[in-house]
C-alpha angles and dihedrals in degrees: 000000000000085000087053095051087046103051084041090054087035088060095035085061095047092050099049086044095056086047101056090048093054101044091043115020109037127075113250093225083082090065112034124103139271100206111092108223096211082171126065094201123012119275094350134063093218091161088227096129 
């Protein structure tokens, strides 16, 4: 049981850790996307966004 709460704090950590780099340390422009939205909402332009 101690191994299993380990390896479970031992993840937990990477992955805040991951989080907080890329939140904070890495530019946004690797992670935006390719795709162009030319419509705010769908079919319509409703001019809600």
């Amino acid at each position: 049981m101690d191994i299993l709460q380990h390896t479970l704090v031992y993840i937990t950590l990477i992955l805040s850790i991951g989080y907080i780099v890329k939140k904070f340390f890495l530019p946004k422009s690797l992670f935006a996307s390719k795709k162009s939205h030319t419509k705010a909402c769908g079919q319509h332009d409703c001019g809600c966004h």
